[in-house]
C-alpha positions in Angstrom: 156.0 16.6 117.6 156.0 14.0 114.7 155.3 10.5 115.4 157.1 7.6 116.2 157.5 6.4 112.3 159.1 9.7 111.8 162.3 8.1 111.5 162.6 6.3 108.1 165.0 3.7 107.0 166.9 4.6 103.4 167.6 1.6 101.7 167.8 2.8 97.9 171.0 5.1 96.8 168.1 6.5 94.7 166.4 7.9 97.7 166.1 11.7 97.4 167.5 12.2 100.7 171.0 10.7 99.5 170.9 12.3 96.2 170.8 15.5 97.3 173.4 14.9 99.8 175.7 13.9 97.1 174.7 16.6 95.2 175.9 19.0 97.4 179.6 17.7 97.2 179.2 20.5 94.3 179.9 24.0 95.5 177.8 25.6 93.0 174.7 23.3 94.5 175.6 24.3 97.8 175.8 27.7 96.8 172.3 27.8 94.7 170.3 25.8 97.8 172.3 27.4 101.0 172.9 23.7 102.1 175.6 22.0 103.1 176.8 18.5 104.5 178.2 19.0 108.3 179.5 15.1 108.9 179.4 13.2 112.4 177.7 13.4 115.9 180.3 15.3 117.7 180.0 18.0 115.1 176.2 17.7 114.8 176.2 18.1 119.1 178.6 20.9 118.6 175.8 22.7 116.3 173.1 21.9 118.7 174.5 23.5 121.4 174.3 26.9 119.3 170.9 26.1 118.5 172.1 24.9 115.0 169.4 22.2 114.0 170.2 20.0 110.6 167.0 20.6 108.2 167.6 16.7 107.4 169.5 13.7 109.8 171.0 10.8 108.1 172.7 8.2 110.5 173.5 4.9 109.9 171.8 1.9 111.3 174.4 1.0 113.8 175.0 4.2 114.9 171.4 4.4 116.1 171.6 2.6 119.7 174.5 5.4 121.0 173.0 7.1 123.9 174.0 10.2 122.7 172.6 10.3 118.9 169.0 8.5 120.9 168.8 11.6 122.6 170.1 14.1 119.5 167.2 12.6 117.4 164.8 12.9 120.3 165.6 16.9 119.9 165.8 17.0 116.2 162.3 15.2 116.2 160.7 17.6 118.5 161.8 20.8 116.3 160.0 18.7 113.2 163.4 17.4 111.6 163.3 15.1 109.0 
């Protein structure tokens, strides 16, 4: 399991993180990595529950106090999620 700091705050539009996400608004990037962009909690539950696991979580700072993401990132952390 990874610790605590794990969990890093983006603050820079620059950050990698974001720019790939944006890049893979393109099909042909999406297509070339095998990534895609799968938007919101219920969906990102809805995944887990398949054993579906993101290879990267982004969630926004208010969002981080719902019960329900708290114990989604608890999950994601223990499988070594970014």
């Amino acid at each position: 399991m990874r610790e605590a700091n794990a969990v890093k705050l983006v603050t820079s539009a620059a950050n990698p993180a974001i720019k790939l996400v944006r890049a893979l608004d393109d099909k042909k990037h999406r297509r070339e990595t095998g990534l895609y962009v799968a938007e919101g909690l219920r969906t990102a539950l809805t995944a887990a529950e398949q054993n579906v696991w993101p290879e990267t979580l982004i969630f926004s700072n208010e969002l981080k106090q719902h019960p329900k993401l708290r114990d989604y990132l608890a999950r994601c952390l223990a499988r070594d999620i970014e």
